[in-house]
C-alpha positions in Angstrom: 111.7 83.9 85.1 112.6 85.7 82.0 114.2 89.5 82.1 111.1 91.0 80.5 109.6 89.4 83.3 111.2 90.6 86.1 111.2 93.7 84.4 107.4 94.2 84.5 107.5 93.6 88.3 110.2 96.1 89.1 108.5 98.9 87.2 105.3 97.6 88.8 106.8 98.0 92.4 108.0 101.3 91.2 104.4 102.4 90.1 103.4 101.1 93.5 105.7 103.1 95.8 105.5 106.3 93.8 101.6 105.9 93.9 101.4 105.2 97.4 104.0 108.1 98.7 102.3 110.7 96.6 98.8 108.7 98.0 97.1 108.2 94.2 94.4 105.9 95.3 92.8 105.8 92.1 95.8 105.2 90.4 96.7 102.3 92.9 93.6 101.0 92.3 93.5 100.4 88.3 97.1 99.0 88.7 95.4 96.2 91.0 92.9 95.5 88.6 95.0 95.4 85.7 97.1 92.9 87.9 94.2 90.8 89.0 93.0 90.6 85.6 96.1 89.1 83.9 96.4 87.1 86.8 93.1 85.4 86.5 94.0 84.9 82.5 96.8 83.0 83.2 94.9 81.1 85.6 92.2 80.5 83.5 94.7 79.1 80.7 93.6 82.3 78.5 96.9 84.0 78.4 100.3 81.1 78.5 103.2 83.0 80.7 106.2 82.9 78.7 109.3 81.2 79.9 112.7 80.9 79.0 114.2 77.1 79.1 
């Protein structure tokens, strides 16, 4: 997995915790969808993950 990668998902987790401690559920929410929605792209063979050989 590349650095920008892993990147994304530690400031994602972040996002998460500090959402769910202050209980932004709203917040939480659109995070989800944005997540769910790049997820299905990739799946869908819309968006092509980058990788580092």
């Amino acid at each position: 997995m590349s650095i920008e990668i892993e990147r994304f998902f530690e400031m994602q987790d972040e996002a998460t915790k500090v959402a769910f401690v202050e209980k932004r559920g709203d917040e939480m929410t659109d995070m989800l969808v944005v997540a769910l929605e790049e997820t299905l792209s990739i799946l869908a063979g819309e968006t092509q993950p980058e990788t580092v050989h």
